[in-house]
N, C-alpha and C positions, 0 to 999 in steps of 0.2 A: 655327166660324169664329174665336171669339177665341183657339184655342192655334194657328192661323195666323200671327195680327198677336203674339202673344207669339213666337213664331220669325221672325217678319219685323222685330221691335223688337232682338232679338240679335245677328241676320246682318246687320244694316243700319245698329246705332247706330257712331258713331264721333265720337272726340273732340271739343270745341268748345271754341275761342280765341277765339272773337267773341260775346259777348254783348249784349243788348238794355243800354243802362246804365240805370239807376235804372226800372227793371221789376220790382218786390217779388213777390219767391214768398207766397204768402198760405198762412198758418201752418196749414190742414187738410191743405196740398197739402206741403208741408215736415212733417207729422206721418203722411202715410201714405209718404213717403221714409224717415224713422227707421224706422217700423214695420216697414218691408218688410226693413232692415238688424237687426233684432232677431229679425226671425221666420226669419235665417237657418237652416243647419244648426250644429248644436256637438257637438261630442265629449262623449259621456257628458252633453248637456244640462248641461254647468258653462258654457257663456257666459264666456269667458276676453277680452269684449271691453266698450268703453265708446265713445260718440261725443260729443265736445265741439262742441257748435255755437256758431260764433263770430260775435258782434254788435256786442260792443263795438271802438268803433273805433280806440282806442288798441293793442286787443291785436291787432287785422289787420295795422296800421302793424308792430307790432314782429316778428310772421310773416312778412310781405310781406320785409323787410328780410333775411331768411334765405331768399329764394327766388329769388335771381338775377336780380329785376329784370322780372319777368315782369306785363307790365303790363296785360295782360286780366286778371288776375285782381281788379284793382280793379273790374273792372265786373260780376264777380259776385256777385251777393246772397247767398246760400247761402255758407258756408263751413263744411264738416265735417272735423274730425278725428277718424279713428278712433285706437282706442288698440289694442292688448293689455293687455291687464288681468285679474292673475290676483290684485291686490292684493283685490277685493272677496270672490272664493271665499275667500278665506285667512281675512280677517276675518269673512265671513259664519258659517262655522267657528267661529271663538275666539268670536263673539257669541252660539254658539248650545253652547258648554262644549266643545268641542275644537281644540286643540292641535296642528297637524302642518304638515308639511314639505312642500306641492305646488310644491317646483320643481324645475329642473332641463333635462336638452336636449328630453325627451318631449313637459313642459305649455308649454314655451315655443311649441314648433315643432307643438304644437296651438293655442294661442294666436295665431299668424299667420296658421295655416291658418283657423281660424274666421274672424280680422278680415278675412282675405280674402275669404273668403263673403259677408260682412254688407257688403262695398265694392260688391262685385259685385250684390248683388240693391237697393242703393240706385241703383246705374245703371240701371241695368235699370226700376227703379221711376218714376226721375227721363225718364227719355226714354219711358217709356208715358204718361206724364202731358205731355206735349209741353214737355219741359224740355233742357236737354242738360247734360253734364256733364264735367270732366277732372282725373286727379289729377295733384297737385305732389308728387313726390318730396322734393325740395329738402330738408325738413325734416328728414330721417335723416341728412343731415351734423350736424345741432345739436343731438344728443336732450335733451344739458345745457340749452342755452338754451330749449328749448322746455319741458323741465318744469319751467322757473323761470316761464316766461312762462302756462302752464297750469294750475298750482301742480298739478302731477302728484305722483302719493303711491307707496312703491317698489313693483316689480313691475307697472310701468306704462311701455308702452315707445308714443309716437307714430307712425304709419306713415307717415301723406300728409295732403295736405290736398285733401280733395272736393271742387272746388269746381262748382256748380250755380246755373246761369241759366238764362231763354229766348236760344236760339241766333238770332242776327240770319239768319244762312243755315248750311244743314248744307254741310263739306266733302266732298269724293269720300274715300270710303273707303280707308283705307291697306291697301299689298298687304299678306299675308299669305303663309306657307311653304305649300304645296302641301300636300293631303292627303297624299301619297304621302312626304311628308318630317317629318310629324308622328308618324305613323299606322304604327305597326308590328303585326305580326298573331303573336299569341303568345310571341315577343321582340322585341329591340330593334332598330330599323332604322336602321343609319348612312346617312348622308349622299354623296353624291361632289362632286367636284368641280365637273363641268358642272352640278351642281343647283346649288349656291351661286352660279355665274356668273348662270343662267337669274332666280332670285330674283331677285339684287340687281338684273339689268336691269329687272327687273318692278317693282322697289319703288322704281327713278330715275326710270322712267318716269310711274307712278304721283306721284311727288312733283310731279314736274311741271306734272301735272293739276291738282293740291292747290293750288298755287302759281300758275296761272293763263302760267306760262310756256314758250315755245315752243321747239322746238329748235334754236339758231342753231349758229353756231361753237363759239362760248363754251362754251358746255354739250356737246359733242357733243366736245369736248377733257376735259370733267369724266367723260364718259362712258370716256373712254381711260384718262384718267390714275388714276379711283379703286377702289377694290372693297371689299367687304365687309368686309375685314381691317383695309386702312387706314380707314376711316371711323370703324369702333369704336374701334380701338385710341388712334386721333385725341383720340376723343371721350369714353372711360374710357379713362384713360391708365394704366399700372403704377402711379405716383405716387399718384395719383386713389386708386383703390382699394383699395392698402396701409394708406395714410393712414385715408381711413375706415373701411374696414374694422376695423383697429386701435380705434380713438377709438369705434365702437361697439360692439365686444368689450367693451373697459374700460367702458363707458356699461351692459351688458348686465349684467356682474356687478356694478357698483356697487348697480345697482336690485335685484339677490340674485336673481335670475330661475333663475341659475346655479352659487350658491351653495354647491351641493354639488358641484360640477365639480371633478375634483382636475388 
């Protein structure tokens, strides 16, 4: 029964903006969270990852301030950052008489892929223990200010920030692409057109739900006038993602991650 309720905690968790306020996670229950985020998978067992847990209250205030305002996340207890961090194999090496060069596009984009894992099975941990949880992106616009604010050391790159509370009520699950649109069988399966429409119906509608609001006029003219193209493109603009993208390129070889990139 229990690899039931672990496939029913998968299928079924979904993000939380509403937290219980001043509801303390108690520290065994916050220490089998980390654990479950260590005892990830890692490439070659090098653990190319670190988690900064944030309490003090000055350095939330100066985070928060790089996250657009988003004001549940004051009512969350929990705050995790995960890192990449390939600064500790480097030095664990030179601590122990060797010398050498692990970076570049390989350990970087092994380095992601791990802190991805260890995000994932802290979710996954945090909602089995009846917690709920959602990342803030926000922070990969600032990598400078956040490893001044972390005192991050090179070859350390911040992802998100976990944040983790008790959820006041779970919302309805947000749609998702259809198997038949993720899901390719021996190569790769494109998309068509009426699949992107049928989605996007499915994911307004759904919003809807989420949102507690009904179909009037208003909305049913939102339904005419938007699509999937326009909403992203709205929402990551060219601008948008030139910009950062740029600003964390330069951010990425600063830390040497990339070093040997010609």
């Amino acid at each position: 029964m229990e690899k039931f309720r672990l496939l029913h905690i998968i299928l079924k968790r979904t993000s939380i903006r509403d937290f219980v306020k001043d509801r303390k996670v108690p520290d065994k229950v916050l220490e089998k969270i980390l654990t479950s985020g260590i005892r990830a998978p890692s490439a070659g067992n090098i653990q190319p990852r670190s988690f900064v847990v944030v309490k003090d209250q000055i350095v939330k205030d100066r985070l928060y301030e790089l996250c657009e305002s988003q004001a549940f996340m004051k009512d969350a207890p929990v705050w995790i950052v995960p890192c990449v961090d390939l600064h500790r194999h480097l030095k664990a090496a030179r601590l122990t008489g060797v010398e050498y060069d692990y970076t570049g596009i390989l350990p970087y984009t092994f380095g992601v892929l791990d802190t991805a894992l260890s995000i994932e099975n802290m979710v996954i941990a945090a909602e089995g223990l009846g917690l709920g949880s959602v990342m803030i992106g926000s922070i990969i616009d600032h990598p400078r200010k956040v490893k001044e604010i972390l005192n991050l050391p090179e070859h350390c790159l911040a992802l998100c920030i976990l944040c983790i509370g008790y959820p006041k009520k779970k919302p309805v699950a947000r749609a998702k692409w259809d198997h038949s649109a993720i899901v390719g069988e021996d190569r790769y399966r494109d998309i068509e057109k009426k699949e992107v429409s049928e989605y996007w119906n499915k994911w307004l509608a759904n919003d809807l739900r989420r949102s507690g609001k009904e179909l009037h006029e208003e909305i049913k003219k939102f339904y005419a006038e938007s699509s999937y193209g326009k909403s992203y493109s709205n929402h990551y603009t060219e601008e948008y993602v030139r910009t950062t993208s740029n600003k964390l390129m330069d951010f990425i070889k600063e830390q040497k991650f990339l070093k040997n990139q010609t």
